[in-house]
N, CA and C atoms as a LAMMPS dump frame, in Angstrom:
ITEM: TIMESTEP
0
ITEM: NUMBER OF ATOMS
663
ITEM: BOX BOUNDS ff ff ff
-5.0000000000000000e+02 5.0000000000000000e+02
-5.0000000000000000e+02 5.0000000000000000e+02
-5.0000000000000000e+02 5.0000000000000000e+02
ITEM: ATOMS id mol type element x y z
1 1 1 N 0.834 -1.188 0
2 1 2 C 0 0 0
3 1 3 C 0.876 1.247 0
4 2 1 N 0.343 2.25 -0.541
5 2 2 C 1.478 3.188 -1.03
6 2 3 C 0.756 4.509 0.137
7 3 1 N 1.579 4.609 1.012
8 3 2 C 1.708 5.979 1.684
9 3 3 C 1.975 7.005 1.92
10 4 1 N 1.781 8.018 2.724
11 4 2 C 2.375 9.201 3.117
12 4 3 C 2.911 9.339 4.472
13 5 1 N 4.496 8.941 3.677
14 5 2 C 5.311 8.989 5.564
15 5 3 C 6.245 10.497 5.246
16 6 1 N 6.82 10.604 6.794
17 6 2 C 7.729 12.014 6.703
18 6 3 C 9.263 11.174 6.574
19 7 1 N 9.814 11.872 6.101
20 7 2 C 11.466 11.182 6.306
21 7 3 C 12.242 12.468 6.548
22 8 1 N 13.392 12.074 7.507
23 8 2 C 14.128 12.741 7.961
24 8 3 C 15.627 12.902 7.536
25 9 1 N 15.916 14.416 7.248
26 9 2 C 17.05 14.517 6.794
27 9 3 C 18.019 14.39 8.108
28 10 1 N 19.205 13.374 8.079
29 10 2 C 19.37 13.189 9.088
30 10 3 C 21.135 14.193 9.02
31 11 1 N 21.262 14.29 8.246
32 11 2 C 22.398 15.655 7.891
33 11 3 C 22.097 17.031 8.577
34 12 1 N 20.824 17.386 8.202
35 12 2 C 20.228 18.017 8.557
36 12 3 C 19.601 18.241 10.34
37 13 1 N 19.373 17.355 10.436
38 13 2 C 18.835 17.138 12.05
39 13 3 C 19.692 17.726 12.87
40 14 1 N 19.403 18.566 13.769
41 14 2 C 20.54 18.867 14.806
42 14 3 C 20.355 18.185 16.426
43 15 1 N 19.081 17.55 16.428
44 15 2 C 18.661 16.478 17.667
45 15 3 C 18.002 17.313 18.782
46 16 1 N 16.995 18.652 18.205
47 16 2 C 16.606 19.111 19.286
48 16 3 C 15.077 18.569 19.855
49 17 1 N 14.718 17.096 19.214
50 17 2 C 13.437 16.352 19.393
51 17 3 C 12.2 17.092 19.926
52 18 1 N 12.224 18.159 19.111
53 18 2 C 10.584 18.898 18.982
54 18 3 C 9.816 17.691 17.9
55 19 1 N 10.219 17.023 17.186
56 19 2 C 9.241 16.364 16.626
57 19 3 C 9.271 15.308 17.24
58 20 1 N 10.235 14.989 17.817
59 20 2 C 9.577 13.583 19.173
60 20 3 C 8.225 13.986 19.751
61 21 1 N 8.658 15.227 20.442
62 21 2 C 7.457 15.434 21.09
63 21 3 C 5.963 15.846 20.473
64 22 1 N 6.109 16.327 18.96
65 22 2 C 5.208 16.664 18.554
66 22 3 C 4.52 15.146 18.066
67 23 1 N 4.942 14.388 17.658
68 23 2 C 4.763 12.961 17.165
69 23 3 C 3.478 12.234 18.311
70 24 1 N 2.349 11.947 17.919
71 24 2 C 1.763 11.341 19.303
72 24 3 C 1.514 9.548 18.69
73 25 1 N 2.143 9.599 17.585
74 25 2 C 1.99 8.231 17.45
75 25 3 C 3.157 6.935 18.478
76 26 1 N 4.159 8.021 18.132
77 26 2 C 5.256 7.209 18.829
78 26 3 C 6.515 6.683 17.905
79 27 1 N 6.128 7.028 16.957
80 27 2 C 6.942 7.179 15.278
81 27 3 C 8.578 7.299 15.321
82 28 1 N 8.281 8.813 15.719
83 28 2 C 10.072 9.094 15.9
84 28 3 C 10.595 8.802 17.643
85 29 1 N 12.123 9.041 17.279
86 29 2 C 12.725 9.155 18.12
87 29 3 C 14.167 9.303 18.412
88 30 1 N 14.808 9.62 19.178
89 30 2 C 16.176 10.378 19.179
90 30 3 C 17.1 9.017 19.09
91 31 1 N 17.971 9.025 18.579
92 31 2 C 19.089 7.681 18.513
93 31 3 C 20.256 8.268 18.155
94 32 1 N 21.298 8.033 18.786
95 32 2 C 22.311 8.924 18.377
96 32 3 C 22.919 10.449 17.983
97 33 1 N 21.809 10.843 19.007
98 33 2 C 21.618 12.486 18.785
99 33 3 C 20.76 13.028 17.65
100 34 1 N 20.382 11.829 16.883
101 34 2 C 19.736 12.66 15.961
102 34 3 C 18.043 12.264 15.6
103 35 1 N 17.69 12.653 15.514
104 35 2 C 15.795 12.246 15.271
105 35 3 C 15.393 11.046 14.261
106 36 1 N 14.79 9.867 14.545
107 36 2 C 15.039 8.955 13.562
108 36 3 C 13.261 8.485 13.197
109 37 1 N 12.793 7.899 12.306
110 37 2 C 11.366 7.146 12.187
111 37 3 C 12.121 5.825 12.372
112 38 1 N 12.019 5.322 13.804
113 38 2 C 11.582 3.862 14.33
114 38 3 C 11.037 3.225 14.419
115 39 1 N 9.592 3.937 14.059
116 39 2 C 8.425 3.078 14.113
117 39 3 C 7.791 3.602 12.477
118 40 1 N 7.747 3.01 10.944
119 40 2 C 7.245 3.509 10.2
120 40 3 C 6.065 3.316 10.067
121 41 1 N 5.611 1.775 10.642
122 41 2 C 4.088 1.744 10.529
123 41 3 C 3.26 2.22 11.464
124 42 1 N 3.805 3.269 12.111
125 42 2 C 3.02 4.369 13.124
126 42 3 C 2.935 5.479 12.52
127 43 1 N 3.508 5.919 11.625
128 43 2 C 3.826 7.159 10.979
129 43 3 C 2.347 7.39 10.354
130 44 1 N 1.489 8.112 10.793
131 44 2 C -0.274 8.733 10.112
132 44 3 C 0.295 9.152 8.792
133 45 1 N 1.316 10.193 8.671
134 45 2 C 0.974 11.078 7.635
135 45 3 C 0.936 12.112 8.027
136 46 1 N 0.355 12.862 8.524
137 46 2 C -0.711 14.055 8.563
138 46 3 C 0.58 15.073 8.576
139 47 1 N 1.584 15.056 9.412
140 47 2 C 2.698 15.657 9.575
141 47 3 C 2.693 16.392 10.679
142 48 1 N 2.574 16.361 12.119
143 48 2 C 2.066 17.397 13.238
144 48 3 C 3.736 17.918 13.443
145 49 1 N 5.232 16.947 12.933
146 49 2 C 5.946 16.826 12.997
147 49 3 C 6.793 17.857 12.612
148 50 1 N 6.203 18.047 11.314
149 50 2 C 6.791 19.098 10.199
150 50 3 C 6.936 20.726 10.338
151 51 1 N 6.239 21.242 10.964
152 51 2 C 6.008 22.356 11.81
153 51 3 C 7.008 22.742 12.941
154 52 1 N 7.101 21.323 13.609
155 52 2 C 8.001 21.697 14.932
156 52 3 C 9.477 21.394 14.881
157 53 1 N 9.871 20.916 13.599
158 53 2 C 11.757 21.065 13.243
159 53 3 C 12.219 22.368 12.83
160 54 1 N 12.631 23.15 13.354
161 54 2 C 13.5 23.737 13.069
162 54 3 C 14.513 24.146 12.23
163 55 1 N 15.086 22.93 12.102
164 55 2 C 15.956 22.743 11.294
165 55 3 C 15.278 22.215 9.796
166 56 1 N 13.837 22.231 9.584
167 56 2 C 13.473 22.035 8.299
168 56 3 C 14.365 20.808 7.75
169 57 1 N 13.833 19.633 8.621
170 57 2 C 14.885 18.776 8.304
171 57 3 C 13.92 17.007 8.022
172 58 1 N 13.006 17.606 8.307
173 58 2 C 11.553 16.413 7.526
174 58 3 C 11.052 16.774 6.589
175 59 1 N 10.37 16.183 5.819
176 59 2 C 9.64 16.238 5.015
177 59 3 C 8.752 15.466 4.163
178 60 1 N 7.636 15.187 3.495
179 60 2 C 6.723 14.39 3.364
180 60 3 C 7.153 12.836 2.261
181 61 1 N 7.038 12.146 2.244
182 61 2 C 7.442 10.69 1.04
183 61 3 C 6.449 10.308 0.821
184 62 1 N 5.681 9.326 -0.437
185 62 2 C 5.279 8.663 -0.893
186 62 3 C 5.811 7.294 -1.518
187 63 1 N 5.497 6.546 -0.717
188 63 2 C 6.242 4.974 -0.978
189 63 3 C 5.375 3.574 -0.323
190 64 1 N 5.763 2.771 -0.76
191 64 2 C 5.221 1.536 -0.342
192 64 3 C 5.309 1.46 1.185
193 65 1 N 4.131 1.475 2.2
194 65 2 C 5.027 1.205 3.69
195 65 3 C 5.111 -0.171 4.031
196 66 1 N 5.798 -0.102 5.011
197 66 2 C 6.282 -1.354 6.004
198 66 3 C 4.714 -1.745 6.412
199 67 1 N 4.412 -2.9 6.512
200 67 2 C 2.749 -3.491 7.323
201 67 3 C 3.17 -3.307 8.642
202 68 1 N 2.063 -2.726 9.353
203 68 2 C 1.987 -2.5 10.837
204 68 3 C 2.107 -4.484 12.127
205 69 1 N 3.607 -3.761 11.916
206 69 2 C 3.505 -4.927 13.22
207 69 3 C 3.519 -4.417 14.581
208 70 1 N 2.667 -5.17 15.145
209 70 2 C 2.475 -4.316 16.962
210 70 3 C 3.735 -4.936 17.793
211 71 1 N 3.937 -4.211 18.309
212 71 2 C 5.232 -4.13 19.583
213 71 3 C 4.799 -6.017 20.404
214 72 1 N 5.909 -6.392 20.734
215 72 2 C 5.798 -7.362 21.589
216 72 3 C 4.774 -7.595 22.629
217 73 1 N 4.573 -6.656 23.058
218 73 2 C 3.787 -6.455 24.578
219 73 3 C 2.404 -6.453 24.451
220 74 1 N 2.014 -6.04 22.782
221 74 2 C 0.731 -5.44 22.325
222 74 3 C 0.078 -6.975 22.223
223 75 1 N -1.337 -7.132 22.421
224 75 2 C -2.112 -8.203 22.016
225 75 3 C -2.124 -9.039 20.743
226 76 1 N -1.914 -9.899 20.803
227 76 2 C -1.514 -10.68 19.443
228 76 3 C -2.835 -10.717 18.796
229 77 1 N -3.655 -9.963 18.394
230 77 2 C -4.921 -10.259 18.157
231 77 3 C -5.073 -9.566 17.083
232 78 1 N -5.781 -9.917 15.688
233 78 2 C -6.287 -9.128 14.875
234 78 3 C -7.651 -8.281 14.875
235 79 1 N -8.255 -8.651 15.317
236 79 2 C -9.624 -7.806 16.041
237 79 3 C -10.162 -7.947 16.95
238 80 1 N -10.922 -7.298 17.53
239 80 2 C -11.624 -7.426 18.881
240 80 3 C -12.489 -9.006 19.037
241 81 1 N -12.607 -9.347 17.955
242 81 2 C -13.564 -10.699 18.165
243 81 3 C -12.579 -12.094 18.8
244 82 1 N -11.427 -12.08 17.724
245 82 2 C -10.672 -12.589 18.384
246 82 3 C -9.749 -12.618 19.558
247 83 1 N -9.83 -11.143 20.314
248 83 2 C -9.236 -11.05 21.398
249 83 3 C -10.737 -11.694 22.291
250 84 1 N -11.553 -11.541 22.265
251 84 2 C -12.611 -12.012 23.03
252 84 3 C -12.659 -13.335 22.927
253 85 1 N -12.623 -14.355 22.258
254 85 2 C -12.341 -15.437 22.285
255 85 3 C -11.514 -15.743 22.772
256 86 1 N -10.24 -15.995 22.918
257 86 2 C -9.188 -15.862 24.077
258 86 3 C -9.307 -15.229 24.973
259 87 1 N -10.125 -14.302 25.422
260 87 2 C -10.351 -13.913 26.954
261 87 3 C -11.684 -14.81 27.553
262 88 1 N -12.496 -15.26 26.658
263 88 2 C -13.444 -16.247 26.894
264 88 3 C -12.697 -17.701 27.082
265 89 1 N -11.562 -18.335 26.392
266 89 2 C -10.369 -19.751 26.624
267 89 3 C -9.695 -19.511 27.572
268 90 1 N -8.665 -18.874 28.406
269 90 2 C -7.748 -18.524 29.015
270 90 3 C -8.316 -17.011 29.799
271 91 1 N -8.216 -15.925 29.267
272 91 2 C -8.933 -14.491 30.192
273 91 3 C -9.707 -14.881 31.139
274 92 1 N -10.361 -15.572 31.382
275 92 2 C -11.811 -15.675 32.435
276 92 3 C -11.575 -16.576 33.689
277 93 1 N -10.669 -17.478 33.078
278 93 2 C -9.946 -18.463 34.392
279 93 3 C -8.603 -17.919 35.067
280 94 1 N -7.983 -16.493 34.375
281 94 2 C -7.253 -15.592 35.18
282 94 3 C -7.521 -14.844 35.908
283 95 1 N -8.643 -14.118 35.255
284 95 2 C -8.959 -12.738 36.014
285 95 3 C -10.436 -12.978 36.757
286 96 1 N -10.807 -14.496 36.363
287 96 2 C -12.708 -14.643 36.381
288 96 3 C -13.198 -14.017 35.898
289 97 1 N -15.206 -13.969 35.868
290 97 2 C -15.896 -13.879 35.169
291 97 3 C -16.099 -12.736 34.383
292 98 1 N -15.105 -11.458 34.681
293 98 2 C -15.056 -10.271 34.398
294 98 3 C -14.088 -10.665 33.171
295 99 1 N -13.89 -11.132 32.421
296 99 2 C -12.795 -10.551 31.581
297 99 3 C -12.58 -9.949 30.585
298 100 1 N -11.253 -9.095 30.215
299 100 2 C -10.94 -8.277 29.54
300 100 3 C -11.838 -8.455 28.258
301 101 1 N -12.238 -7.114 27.51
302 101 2 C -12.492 -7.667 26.413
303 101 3 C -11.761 -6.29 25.198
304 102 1 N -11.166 -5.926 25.871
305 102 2 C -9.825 -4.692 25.215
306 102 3 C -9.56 -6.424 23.992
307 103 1 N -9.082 -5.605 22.546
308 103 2 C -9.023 -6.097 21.572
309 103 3 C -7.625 -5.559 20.818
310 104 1 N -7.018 -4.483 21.526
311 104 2 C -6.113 -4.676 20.524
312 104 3 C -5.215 -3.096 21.853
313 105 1 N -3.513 -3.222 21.24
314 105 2 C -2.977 -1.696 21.916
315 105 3 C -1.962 -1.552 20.88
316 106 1 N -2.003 0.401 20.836
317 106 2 C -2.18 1.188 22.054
318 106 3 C -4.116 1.742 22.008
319 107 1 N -4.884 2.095 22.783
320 107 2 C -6.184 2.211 22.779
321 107 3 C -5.915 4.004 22.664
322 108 1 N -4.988 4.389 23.216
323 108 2 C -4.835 6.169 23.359
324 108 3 C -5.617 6.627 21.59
325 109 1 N -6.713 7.605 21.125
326 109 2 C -6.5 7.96 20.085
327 109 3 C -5.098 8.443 19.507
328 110 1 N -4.466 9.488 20.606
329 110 2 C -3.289 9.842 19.754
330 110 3 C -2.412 8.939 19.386
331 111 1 N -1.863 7.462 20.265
332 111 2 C -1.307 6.8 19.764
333 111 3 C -1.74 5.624 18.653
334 112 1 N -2.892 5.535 18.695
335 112 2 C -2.852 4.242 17.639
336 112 3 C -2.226 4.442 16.213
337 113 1 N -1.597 3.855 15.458
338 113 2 C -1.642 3.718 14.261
339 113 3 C -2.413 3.737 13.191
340 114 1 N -3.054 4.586 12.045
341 114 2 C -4.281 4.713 11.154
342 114 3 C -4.376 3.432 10.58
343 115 1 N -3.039 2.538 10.089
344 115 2 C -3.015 1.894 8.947
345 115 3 C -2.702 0.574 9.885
346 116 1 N -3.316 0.139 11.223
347 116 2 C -4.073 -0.99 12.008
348 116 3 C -4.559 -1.863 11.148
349 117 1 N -4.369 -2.973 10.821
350 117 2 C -4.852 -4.021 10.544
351 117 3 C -6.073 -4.148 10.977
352 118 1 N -6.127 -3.907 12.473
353 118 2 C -7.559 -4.658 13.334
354 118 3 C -8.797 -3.126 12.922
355 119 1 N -8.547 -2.362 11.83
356 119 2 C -9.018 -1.43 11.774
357 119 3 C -10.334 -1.821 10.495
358 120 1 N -9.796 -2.787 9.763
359 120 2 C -10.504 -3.167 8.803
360 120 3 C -11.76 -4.451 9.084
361 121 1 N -12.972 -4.155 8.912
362 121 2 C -14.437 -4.698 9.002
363 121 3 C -14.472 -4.48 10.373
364 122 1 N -13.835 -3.109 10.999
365 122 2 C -14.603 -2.951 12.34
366 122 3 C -15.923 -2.597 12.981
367 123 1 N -15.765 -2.642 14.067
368 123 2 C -16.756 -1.756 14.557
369 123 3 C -16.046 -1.11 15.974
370 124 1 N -15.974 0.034 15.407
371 124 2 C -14.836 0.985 16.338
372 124 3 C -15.902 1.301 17.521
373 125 1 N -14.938 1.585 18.818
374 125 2 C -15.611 2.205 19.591
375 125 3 C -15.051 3.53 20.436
376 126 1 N -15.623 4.603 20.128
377 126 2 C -14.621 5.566 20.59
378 126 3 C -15.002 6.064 22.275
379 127 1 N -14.295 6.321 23.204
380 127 2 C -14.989 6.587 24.361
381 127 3 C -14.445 7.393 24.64
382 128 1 N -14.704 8.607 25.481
383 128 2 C -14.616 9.252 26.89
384 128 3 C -13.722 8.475 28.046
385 129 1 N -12.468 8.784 28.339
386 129 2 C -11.635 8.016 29.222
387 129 3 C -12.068 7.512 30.61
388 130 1 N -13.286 8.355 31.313
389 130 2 C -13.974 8.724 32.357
390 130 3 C -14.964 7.753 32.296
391 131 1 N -15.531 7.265 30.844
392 131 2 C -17.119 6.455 31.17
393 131 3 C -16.228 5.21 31.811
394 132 1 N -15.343 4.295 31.764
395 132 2 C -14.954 2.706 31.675
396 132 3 C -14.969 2.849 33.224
397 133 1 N -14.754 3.822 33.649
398 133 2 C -14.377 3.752 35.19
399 133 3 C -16.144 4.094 36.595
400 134 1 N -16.988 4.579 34.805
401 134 2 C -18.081 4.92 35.988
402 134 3 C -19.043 3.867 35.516
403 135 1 N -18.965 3.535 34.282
404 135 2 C -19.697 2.309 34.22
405 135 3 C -19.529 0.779 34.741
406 136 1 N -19.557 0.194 35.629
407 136 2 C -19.225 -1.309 36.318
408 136 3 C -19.288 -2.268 34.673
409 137 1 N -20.116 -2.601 34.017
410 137 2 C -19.994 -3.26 32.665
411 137 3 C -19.644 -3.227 31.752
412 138 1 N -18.294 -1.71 31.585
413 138 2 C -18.226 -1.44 30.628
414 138 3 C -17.475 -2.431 29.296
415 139 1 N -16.712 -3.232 29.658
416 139 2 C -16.357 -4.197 28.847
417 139 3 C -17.199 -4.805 27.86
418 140 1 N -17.959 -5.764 28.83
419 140 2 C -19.008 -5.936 28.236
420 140 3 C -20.3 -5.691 27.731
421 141 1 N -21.017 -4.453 27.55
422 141 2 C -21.587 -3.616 27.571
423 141 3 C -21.555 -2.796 26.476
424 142 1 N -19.907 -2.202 26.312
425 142 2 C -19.56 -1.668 25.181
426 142 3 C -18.061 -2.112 24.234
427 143 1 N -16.987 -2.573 24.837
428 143 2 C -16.059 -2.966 24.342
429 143 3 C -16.312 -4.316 23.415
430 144 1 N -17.224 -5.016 24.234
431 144 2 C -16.896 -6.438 23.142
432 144 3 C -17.414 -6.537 21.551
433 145 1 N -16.083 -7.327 20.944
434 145 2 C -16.126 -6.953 19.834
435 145 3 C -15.665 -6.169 18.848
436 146 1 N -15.591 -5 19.833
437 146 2 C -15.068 -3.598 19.21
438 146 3 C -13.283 -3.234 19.657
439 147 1 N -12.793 -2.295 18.714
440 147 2 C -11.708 -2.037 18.473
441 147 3 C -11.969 -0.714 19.38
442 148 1 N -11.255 -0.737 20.354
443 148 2 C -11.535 0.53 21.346
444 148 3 C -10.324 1.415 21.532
445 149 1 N -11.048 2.809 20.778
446 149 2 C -10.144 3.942 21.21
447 149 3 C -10.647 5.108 22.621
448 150 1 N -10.022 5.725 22.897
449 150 2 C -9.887 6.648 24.128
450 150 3 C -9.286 7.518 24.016
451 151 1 N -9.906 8.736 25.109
452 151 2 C -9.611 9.999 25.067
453 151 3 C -10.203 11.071 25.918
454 152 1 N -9.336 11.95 26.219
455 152 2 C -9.991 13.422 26.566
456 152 3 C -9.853 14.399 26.274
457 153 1 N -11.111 14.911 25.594
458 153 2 C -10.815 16.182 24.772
459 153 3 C -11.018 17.376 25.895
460 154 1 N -11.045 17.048 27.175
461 154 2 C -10.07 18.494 27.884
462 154 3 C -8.708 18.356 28.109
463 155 1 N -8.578 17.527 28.72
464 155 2 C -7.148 17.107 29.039
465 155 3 C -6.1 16.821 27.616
466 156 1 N -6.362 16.021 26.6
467 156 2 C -5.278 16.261 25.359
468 156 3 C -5.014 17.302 24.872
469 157 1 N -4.121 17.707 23.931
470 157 2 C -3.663 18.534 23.536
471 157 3 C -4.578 18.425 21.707
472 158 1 N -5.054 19.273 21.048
473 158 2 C -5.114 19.718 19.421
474 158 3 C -6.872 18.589 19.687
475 159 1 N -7.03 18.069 18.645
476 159 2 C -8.074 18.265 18.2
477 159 3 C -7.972 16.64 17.534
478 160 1 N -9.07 15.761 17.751
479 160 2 C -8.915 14.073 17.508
480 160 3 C -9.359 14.084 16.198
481 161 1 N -10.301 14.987 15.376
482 161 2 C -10.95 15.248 14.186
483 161 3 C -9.858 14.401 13.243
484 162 1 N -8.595 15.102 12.764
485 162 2 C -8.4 14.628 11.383
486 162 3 C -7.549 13.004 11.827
487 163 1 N -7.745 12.952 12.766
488 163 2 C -6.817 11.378 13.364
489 163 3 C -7.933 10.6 13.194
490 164 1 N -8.931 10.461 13.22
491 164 2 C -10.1 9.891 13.258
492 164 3 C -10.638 9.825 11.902
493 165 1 N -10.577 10.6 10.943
494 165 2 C -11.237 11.149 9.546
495 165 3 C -9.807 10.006 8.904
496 166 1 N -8.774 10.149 9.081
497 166 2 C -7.864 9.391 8.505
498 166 3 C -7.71 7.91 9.051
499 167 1 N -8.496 7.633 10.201
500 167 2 C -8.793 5.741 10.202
501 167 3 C -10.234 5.634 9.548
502 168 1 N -11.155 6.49 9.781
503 168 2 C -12.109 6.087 8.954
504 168 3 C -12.283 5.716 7.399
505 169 1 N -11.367 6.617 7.1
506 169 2 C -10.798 6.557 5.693
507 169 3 C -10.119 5.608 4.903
508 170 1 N -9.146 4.809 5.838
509 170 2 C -8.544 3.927 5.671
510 170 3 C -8.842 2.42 5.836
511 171 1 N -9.333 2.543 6.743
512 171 2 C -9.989 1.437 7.466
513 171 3 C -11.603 0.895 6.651
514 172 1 N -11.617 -0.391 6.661
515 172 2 C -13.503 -0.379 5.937
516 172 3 C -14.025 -0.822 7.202
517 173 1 N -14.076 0.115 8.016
518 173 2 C -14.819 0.681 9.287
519 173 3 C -16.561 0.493 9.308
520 174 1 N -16.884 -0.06 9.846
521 174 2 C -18.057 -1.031 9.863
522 174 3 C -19.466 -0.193 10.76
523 175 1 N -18.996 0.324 11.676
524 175 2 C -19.789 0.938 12.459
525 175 3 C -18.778 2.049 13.663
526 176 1 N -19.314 2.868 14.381
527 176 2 C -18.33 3.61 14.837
528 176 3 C -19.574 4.073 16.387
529 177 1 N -19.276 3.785 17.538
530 177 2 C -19.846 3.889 18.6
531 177 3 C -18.703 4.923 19.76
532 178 1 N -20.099 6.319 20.319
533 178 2 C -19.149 6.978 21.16
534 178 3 C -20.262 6.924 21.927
535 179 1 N -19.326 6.94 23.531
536 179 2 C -19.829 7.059 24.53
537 179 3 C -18.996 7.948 25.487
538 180 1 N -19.988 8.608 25.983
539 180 2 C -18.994 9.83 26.623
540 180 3 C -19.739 9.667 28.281
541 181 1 N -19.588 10.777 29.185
542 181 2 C -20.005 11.192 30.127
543 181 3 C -20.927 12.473 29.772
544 182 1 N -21.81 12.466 30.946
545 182 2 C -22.886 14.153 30.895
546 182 3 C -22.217 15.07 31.231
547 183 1 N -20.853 15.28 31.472
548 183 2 C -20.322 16.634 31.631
549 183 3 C -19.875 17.274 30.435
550 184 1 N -20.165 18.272 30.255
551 184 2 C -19.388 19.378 29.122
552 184 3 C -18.447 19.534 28.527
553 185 1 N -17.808 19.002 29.382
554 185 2 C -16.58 18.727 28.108
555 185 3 C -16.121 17.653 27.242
556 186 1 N -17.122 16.667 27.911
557 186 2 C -16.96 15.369 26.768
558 186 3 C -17.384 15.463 25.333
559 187 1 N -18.419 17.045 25.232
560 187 2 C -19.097 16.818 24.433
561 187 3 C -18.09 17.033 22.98
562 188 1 N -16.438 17.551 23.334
563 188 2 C -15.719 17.607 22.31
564 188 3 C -15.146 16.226 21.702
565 189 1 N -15.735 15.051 22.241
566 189 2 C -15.185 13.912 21.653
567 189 3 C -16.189 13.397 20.3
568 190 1 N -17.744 13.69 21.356
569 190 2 C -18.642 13.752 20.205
570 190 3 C -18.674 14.586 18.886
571 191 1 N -18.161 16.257 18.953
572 191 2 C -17.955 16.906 18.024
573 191 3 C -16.965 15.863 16.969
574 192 1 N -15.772 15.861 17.777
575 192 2 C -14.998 14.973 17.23
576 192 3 C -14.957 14.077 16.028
577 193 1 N -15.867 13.115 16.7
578 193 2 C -16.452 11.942 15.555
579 193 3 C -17.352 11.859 14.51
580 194 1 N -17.95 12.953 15.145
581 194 2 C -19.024 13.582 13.963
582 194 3 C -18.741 14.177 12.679
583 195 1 N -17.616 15.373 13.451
584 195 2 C -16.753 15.592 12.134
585 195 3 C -15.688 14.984 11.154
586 196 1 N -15.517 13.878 11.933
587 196 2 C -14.286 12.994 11.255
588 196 3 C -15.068 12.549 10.336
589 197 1 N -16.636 11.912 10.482
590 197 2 C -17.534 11.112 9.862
591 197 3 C -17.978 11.728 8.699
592 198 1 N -18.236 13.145 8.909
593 198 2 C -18.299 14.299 7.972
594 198 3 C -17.535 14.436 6.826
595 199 1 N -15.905 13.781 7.556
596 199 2 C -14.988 14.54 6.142
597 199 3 C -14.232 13.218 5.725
598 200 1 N -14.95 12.356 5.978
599 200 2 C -14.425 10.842 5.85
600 200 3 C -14.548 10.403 4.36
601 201 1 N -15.583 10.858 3.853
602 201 2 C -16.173 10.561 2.738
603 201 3 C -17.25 9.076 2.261
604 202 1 N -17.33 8.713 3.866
605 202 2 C -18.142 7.236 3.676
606 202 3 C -19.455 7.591 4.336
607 203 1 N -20.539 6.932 4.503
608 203 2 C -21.264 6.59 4.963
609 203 3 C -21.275 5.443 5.985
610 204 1 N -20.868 5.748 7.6
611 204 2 C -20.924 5.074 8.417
612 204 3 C -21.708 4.662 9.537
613 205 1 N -22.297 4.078 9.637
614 205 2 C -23.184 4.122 10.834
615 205 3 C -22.545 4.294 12.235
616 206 1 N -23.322 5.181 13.095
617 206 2 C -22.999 5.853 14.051
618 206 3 C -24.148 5.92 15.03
619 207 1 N -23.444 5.687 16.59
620 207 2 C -24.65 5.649 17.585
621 207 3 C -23.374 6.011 19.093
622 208 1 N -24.415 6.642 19.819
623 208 2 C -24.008 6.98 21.013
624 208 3 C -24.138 7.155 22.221
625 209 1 N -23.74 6.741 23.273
626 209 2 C -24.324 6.437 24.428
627 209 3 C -24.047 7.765 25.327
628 210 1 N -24.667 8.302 26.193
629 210 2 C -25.059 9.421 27.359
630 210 3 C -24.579 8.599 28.649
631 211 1 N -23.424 8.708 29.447
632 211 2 C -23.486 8.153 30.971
633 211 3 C -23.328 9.23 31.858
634 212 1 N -23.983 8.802 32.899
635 212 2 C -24.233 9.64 34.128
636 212 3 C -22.427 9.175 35.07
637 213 1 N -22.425 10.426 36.016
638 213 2 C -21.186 10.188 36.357
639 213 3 C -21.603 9.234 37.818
640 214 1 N -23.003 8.631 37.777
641 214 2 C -23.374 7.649 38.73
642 214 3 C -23.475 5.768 37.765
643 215 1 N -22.604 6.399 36.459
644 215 2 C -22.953 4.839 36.022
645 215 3 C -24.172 4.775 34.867
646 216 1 N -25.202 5.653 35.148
647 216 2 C -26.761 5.147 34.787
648 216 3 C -26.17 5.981 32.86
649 217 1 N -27.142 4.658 32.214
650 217 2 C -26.791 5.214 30.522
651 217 3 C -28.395 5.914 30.59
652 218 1 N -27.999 7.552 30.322
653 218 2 C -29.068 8.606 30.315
654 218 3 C -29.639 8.079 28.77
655 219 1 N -28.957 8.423 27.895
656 219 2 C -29.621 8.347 26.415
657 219 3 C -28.685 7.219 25.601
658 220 1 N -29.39 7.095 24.863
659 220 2 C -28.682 6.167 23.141
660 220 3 C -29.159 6.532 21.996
661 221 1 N -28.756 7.087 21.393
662 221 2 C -28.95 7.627 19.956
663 221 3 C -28.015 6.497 18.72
């Protein structure tokens, strides 16, 4: 599949890792003083990177990428269905009757990767970082099955819109579920998805859950 990664002039680089930090995939990183792409199948595209060198020392490529392999640590699972099946064989006689039904990492929106494997015939679920902790079922309830991302649009930094518009895009994204909390500021996750859905160019089905910060699901749309 032919992409849009940044590559780094590494002549150029003087190692002051503003694009480390600007990077929320996890992409770059400093090696030898100088700024490197370590991770290419994390690399979005979008470029948040390109802005914050200095040294004008990135810049955009078009090329075949590397297929996204997940880090050691990450769930060996290609989608949420199959991580649930193994938490239904093995998960349930570890942890008992509660078990995991998380399907795939990293779950952070800013960190996941667009070009996810487990991204294709999903059914995404985007949440509010706050509902998993006030809902007692939330696993099962809302995770199973689903490819689950997270977030807070007070607490993060920029805006989840075009990170979201670019997995929808990529991905043949099946259905797309947000659930937030009743406080006010969740309601920027919902903006969020709405607009990603907006500039996605597909037709996706979309539904969303209302939780009370006592647990109770107020609405479902």
């Amino acid at each position: 599949m032919i992409r849009t990664i940044i590559e780094i002039d590494g002549e150029k680089c003087d190692g002051c890792g503003q694009c480390v930090t600007a990077c929320h995939e996890g992409a770059i990183a400093l090696t030898g003083g100088k700024a490197r792409l370590v991770r290419e199948d994390y690399c979005d595209g979008l470029g948040n990177c390109l802005p914050s060198c200095p040294a004008g020392a990135i810049r955009f490529t078009e090329r075949e990428a590397l297929p996204c392999t997940p880090p050691k640590e990450a769930a060996p699972y290609r989608n949420a269905a199959q991580a649930g099946a193994a938490a239904q064989a093995g998960g349930a006689a570890e942890f008992g009757a509660g078990a995991s039904r998380l399907g795939q990492w990293p779950v952070q929106i800013k960190l996941v990767p667009v070009n996810a494997p487990y991204f294709e015939n999903a059914d995404i679920l985007v949440a509010a970082d706050c509902s998993a902790y006030a809902r007692a079922d939330f696993h099962e309830r809302f995770m199973r099955d689903k490819i689950t991302l997270i977030g807070c649009p007070k607490l993060d930094d920029g805006d989840y819109r075009e990170k979201l518009t670019a997995i929808f895009r990529t991905g043949a994204v099946k259905s797309v579920t947000v659930v937030r909390m009743e406080v006010p500021c969740c309601g920027g996750i919902t903006a969020a998805v709405k607009g990603a859905l907006d500039a996605c160019g597909k037709t996706i089905p979309a539904h969303t859950a209302l939780i009370s910060t006592g647990g109770k699901i107020l609405a479902e749309t």
